[in-house]
VMD Tcl script that builds the backbone (N, CA, C; Angstrom):
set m [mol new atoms 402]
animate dup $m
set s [atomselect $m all]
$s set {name element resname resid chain x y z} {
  {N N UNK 1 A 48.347 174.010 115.115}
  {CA C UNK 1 A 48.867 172.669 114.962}
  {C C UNK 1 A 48.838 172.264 113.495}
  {N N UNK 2 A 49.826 171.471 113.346}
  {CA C UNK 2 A 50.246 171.317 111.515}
  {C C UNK 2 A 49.847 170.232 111.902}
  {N N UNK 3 A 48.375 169.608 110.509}
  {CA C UNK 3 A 47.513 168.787 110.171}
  {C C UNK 3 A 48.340 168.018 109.304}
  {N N UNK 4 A 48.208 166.508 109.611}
  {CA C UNK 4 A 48.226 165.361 108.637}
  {C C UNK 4 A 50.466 165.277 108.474}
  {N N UNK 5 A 50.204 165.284 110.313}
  {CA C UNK 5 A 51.522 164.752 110.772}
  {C C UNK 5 A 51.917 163.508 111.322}
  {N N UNK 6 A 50.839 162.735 110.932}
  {CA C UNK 6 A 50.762 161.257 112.014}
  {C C UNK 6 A 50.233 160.142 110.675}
  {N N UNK 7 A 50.610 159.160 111.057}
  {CA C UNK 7 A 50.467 157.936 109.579}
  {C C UNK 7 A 48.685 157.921 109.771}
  {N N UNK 8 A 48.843 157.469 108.260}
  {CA C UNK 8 A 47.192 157.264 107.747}
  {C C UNK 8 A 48.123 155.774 106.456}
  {N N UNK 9 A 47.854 154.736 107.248}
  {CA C UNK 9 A 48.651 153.611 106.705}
  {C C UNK 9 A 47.595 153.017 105.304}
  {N N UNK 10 A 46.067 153.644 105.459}
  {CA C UNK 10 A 45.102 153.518 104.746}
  {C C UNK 10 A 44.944 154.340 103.150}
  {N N UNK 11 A 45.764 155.554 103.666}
  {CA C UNK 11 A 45.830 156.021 102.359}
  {C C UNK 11 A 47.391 156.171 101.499}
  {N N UNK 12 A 48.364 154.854 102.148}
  {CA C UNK 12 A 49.751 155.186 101.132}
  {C C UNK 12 A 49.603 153.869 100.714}
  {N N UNK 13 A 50.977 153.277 100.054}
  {CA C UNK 13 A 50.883 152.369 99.170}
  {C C UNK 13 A 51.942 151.143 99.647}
  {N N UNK 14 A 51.724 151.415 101.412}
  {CA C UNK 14 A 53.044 150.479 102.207}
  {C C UNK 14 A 54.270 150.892 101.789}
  {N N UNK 15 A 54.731 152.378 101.731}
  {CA C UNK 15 A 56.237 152.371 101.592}
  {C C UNK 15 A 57.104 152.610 102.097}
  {N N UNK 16 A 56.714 152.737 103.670}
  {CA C UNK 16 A 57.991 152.051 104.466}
  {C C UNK 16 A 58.419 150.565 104.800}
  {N N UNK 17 A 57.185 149.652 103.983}
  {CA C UNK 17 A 57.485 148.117 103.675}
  {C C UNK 17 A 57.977 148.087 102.513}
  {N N UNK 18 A 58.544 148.816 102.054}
  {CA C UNK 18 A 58.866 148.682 100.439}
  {C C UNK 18 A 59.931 148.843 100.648}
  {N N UNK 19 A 60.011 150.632 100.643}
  {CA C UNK 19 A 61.240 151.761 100.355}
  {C C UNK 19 A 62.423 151.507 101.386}
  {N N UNK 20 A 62.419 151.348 102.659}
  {CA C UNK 20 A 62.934 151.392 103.620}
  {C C UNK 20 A 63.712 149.915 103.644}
  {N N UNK 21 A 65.569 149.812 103.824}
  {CA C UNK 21 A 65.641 149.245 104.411}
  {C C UNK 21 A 66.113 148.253 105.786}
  {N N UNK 22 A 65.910 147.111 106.201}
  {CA C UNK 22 A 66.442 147.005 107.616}
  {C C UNK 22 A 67.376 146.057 107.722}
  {N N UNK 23 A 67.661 146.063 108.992}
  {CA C UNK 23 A 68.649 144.632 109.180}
  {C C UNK 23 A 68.599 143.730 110.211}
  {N N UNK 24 A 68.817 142.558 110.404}
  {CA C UNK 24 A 68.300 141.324 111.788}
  {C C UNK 24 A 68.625 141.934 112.593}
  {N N UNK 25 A 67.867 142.155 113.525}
  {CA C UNK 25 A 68.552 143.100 114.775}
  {C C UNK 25 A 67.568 142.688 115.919}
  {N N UNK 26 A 67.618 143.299 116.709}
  {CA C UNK 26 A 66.437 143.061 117.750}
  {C C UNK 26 A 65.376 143.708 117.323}
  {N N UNK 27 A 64.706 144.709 116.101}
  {CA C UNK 27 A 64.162 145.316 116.137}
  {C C UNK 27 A 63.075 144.518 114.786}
  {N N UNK 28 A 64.236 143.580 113.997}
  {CA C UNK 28 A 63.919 142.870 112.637}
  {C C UNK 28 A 64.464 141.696 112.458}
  {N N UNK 29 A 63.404 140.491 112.682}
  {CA C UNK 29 A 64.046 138.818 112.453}
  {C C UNK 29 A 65.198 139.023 110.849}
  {N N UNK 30 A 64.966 139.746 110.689}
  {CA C UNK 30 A 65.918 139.236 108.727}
  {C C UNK 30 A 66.096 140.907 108.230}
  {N N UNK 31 A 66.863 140.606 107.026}
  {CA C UNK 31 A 67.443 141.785 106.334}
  {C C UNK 31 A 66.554 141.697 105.183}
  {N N UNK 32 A 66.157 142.909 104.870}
  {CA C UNK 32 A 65.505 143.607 104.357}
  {C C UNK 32 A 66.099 144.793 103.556}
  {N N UNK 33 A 66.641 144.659 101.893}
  {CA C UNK 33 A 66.988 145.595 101.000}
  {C C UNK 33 A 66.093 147.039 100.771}
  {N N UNK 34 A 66.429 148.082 100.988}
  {CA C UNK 34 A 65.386 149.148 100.068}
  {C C UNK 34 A 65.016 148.713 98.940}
  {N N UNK 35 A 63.555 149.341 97.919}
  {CA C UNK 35 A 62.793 149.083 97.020}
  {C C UNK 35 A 62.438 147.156 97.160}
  {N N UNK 36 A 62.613 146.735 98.226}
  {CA C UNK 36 A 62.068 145.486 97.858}
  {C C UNK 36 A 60.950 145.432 99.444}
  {N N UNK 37 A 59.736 145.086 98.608}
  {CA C UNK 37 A 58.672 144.570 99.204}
  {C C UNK 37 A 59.184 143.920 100.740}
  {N N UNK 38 A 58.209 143.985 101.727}
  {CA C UNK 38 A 58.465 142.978 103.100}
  {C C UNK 38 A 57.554 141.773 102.964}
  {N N UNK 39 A 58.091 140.886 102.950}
  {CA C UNK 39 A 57.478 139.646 102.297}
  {C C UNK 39 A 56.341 139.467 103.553}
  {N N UNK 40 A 55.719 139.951 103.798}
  {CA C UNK 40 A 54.160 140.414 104.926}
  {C C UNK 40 A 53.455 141.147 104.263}
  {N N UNK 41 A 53.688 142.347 103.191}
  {CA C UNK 41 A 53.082 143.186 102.529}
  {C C UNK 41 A 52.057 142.641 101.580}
  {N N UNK 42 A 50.917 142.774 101.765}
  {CA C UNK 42 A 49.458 142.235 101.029}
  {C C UNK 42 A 49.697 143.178 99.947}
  {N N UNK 43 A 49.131 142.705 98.825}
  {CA C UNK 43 A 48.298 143.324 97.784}
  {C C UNK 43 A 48.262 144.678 97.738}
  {N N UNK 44 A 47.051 144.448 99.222}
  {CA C UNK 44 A 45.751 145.777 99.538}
  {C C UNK 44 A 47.290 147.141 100.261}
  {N N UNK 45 A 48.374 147.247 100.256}
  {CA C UNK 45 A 49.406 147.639 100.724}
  {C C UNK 45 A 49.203 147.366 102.911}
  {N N UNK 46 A 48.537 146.389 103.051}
  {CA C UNK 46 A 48.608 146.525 104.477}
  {C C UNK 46 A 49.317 144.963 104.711}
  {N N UNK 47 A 49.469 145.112 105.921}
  {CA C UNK 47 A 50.410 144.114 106.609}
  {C C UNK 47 A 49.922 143.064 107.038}
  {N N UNK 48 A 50.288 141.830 106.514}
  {CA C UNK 48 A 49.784 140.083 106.920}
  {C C UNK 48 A 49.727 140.141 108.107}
  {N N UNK 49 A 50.390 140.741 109.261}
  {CA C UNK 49 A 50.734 140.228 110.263}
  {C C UNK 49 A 50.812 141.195 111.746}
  {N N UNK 50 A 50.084 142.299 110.964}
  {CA C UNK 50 A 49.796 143.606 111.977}
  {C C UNK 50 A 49.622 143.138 113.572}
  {N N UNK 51 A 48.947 142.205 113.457}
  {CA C UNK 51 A 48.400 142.239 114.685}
  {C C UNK 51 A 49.342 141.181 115.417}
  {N N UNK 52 A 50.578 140.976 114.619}
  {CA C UNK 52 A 51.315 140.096 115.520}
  {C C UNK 52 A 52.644 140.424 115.625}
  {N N UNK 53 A 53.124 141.797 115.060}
  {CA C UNK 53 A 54.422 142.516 114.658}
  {C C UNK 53 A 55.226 142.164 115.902}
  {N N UNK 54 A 55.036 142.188 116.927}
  {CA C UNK 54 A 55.729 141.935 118.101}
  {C C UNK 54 A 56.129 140.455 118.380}
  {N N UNK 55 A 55.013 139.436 117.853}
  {CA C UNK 55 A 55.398 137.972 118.512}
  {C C UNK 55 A 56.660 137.364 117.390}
  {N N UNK 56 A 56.172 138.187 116.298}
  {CA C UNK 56 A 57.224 137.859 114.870}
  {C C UNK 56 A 58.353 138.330 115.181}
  {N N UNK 57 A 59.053 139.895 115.821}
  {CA C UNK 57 A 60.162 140.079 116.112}
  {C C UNK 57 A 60.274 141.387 114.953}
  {N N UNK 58 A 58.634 142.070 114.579}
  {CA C UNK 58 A 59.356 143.122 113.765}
  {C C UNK 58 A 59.366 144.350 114.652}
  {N N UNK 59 A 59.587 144.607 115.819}
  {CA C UNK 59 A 59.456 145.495 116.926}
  {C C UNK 59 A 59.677 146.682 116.260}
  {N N UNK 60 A 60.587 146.903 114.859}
  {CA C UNK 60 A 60.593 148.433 114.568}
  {C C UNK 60 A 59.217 148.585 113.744}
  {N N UNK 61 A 58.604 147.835 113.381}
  {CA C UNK 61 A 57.525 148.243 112.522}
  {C C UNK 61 A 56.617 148.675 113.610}
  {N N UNK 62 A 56.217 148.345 114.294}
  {CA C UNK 62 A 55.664 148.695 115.474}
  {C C UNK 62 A 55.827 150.030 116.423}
  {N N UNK 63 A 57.169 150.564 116.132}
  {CA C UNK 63 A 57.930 151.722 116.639}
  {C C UNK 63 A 57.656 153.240 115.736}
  {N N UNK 64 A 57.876 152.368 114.378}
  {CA C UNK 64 A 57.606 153.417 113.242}
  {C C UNK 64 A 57.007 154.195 113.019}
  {N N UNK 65 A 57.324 155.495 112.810}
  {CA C UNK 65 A 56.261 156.733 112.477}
  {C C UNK 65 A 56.538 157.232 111.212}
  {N N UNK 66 A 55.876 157.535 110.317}
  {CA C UNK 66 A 56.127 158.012 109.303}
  {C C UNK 66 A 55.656 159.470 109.099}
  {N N UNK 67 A 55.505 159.930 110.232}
  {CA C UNK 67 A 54.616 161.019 110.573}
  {C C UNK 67 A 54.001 162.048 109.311}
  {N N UNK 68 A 53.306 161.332 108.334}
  {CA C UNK 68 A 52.310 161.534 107.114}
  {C C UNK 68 A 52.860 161.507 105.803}
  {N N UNK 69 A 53.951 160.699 105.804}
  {CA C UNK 69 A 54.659 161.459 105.111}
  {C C UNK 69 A 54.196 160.238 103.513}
  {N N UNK 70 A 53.916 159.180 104.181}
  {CA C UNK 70 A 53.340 157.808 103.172}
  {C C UNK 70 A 52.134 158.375 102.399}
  {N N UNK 71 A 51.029 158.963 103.161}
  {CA C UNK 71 A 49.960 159.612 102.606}
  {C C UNK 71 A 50.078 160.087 101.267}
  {N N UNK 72 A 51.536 161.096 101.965}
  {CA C UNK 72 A 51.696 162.854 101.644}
  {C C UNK 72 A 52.235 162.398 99.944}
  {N N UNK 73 A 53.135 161.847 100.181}
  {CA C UNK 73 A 54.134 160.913 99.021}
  {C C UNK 73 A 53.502 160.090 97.744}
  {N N UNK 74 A 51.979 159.299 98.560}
  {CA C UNK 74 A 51.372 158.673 97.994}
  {C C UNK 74 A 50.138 159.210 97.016}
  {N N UNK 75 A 49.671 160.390 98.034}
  {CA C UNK 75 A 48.137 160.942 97.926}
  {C C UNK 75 A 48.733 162.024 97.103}
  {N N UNK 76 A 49.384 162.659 97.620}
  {CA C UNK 76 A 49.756 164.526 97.355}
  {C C UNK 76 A 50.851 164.375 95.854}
  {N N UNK 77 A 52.316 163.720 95.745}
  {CA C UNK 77 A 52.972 163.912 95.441}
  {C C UNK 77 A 52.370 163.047 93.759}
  {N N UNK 78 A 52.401 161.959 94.261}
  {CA C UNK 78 A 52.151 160.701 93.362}
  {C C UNK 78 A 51.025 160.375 92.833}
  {N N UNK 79 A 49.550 161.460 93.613}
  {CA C UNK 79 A 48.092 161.601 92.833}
  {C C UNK 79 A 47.591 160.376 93.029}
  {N N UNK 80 A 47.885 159.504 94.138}
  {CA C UNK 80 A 47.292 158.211 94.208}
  {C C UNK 80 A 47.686 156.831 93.236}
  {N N UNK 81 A 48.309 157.023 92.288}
  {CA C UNK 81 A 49.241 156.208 91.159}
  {C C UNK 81 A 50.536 155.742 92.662}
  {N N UNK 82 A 50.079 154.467 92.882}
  {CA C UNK 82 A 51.311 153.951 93.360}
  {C C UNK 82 A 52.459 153.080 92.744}
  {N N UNK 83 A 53.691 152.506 93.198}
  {CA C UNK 83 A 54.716 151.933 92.762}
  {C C UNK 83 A 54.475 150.928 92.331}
  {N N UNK 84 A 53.382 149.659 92.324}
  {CA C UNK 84 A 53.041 148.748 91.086}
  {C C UNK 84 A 51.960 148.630 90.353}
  {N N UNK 85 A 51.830 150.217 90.010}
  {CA C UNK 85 A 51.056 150.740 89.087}
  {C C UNK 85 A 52.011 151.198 88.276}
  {N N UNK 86 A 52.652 151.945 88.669}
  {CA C UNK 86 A 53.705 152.936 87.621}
  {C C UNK 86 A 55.200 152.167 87.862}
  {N N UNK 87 A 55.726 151.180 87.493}
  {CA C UNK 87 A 56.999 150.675 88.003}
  {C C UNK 87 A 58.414 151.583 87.740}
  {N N UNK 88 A 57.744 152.334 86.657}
  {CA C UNK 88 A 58.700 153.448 86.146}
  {C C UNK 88 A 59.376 154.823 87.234}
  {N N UNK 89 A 58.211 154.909 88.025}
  {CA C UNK 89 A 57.889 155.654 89.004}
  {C C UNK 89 A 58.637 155.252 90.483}
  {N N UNK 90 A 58.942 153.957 90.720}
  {CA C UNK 90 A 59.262 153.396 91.458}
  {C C UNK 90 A 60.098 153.917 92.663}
  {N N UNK 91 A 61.225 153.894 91.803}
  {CA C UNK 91 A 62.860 153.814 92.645}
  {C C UNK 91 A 62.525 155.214 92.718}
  {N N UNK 92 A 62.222 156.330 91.803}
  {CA C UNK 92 A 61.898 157.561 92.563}
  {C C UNK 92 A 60.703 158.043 93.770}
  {N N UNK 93 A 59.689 157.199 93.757}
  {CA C UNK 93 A 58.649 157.389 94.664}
  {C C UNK 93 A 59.633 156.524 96.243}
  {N N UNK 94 A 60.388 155.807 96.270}
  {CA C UNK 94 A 60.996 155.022 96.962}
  {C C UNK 94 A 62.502 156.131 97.812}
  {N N UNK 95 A 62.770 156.846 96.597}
  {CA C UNK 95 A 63.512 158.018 97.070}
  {C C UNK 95 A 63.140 159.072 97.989}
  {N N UNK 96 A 62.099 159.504 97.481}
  {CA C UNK 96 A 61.233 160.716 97.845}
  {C C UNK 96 A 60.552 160.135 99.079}
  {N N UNK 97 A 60.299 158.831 99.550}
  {CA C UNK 97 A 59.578 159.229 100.569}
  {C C UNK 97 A 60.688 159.495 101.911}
  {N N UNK 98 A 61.621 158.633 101.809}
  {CA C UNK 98 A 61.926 158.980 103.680}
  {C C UNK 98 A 62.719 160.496 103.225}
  {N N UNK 99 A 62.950 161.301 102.225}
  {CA C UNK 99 A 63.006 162.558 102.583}
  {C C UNK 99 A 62.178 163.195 103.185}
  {N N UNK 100 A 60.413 162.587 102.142}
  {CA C UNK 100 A 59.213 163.598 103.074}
  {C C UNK 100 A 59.425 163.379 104.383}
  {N N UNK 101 A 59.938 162.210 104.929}
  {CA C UNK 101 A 59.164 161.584 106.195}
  {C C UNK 101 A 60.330 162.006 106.932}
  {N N UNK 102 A 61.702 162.600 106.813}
  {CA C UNK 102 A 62.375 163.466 107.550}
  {C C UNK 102 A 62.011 164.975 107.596}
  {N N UNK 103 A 61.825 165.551 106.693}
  {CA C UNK 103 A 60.703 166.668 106.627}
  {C C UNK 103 A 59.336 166.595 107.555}
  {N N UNK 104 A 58.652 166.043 107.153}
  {CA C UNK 104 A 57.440 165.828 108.147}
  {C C UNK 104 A 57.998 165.892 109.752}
  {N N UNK 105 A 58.962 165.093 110.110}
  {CA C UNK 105 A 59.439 164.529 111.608}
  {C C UNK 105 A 60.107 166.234 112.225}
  {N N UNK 106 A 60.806 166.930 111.108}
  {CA C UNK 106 A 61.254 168.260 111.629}
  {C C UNK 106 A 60.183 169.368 111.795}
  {N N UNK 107 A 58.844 169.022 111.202}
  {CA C UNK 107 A 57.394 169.914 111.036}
  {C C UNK 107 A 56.853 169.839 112.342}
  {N N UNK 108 A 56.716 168.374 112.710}
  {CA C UNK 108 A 56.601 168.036 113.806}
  {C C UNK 108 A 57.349 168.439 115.091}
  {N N UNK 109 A 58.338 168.539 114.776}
  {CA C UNK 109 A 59.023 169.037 116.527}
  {C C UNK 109 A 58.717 170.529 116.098}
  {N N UNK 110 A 58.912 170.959 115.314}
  {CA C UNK 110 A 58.521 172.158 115.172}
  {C C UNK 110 A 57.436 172.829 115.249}
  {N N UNK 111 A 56.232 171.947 115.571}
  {CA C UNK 111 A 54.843 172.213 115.714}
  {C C UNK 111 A 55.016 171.973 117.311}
  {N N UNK 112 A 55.446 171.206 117.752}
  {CA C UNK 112 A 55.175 170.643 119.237}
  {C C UNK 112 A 55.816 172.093 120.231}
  {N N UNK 113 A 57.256 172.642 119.413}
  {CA C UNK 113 A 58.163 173.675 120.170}
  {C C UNK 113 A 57.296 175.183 120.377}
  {N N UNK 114 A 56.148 175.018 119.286}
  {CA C UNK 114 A 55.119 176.414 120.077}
  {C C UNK 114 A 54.369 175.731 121.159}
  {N N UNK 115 A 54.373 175.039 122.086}
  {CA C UNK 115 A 53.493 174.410 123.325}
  {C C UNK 115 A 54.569 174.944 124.213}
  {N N UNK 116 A 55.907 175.335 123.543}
  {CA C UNK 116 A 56.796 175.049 124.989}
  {C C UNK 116 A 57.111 176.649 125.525}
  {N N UNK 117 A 57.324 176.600 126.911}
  {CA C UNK 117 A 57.164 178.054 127.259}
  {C C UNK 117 A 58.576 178.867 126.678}
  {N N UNK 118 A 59.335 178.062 126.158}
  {CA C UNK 118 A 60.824 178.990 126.181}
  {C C UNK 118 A 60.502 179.197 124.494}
  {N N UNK 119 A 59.581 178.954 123.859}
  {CA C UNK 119 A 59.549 179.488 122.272}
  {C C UNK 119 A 58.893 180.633 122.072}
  {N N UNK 120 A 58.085 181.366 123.258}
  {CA C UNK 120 A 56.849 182.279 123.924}
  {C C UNK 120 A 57.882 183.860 122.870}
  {N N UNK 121 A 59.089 183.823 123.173}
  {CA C UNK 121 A 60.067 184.678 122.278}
  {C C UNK 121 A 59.752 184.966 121.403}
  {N N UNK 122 A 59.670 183.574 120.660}
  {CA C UNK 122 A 60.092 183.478 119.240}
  {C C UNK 122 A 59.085 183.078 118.285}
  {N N UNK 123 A 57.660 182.884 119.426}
  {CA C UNK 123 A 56.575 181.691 118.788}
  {C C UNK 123 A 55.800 182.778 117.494}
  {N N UNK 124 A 55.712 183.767 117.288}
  {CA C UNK 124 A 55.171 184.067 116.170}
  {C C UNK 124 A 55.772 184.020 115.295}
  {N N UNK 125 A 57.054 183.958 115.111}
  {CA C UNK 125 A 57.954 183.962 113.965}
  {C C UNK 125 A 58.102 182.226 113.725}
  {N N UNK 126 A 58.222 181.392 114.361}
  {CA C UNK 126 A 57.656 179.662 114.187}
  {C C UNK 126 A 56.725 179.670 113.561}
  {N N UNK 127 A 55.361 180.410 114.434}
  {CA C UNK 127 A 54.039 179.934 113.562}
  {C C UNK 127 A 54.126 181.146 112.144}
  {N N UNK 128 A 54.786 181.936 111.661}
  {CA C UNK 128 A 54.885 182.503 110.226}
  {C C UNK 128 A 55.527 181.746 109.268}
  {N N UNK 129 A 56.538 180.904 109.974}
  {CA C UNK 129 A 57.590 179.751 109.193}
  {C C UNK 129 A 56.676 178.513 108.812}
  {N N UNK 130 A 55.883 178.145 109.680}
  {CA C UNK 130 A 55.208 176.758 109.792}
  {C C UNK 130 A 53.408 177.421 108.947}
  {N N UNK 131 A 53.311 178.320 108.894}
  {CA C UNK 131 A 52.150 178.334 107.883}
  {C C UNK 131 A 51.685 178.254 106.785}
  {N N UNK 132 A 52.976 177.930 105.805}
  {CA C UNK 132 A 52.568 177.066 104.994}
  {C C UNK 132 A 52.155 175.903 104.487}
  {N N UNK 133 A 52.308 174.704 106.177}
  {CA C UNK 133 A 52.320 173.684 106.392}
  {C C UNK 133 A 51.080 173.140 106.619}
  {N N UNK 134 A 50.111 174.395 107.334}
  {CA C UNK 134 A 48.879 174.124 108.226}
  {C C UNK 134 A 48.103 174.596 106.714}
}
mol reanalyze $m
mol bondsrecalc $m
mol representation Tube
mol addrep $m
């Protein structure tokens, strides 16, 4: 199983409240530009309103997986220097993440497809592909 595929919202710098953006929908009361902050986003990069994402109407924040990729982006790529630390850094750390976090999401089905009996074929040549991951 490929480690550090699931959010750790504790160690990125909120940038799918940043980087990402949305539109009024059923999923989001208001529109929301990429590189601009979600006017809920604290300081500390966590969310004013976590515990009420649903009564507010942000149902996709609630849905969202970033499956490690905020960490990965934040911790791994970026050395812990986040986007209003380095503003220079920004619009590219803002780029780079929902690539990781489509990467990560394909690691992931791809980790889950050795559980399944019809990969039993093919599953050592998966887990030789996916070991650089683990």
């Amino acid at each position: 199983m490929i480690r550090n595929l699931s959010s750790d919202c504790a160690s990125c710098f909120g940038l799918c409240c940043v980087a990402l953006p949305y539109g009024k929908s059923a999923d989001f009361p208001l529109d929301k530009d990429g590189g601009v902050p979600c006017r809920n986003l604290c300081s500390n990069h966590l969310c004013s309103i976590h515990d009420r994402l649903l009564d507010e109407g942000f149902k996709g924040c609630v849905t969202y997986e970033c499956f490690g990729a905020g960490q990965h982006v934040s911790q791994g790529i970026y050395g812990g220097r986040g986007w209003q630390e380095d503003p220079k850094r920004a619009e590219e750390m803002f780029a780079v993440f929902p690539i990781v976090q489509q990467l990560h999401e394909m690691l992931s089905y791809l980790d889950q497809a050795l559980c399944l009996k019809e990969t039993e074929p093919f599953r050592d040549k998966l887990q030789t592909l996916l070991r650089p991951w683990n």
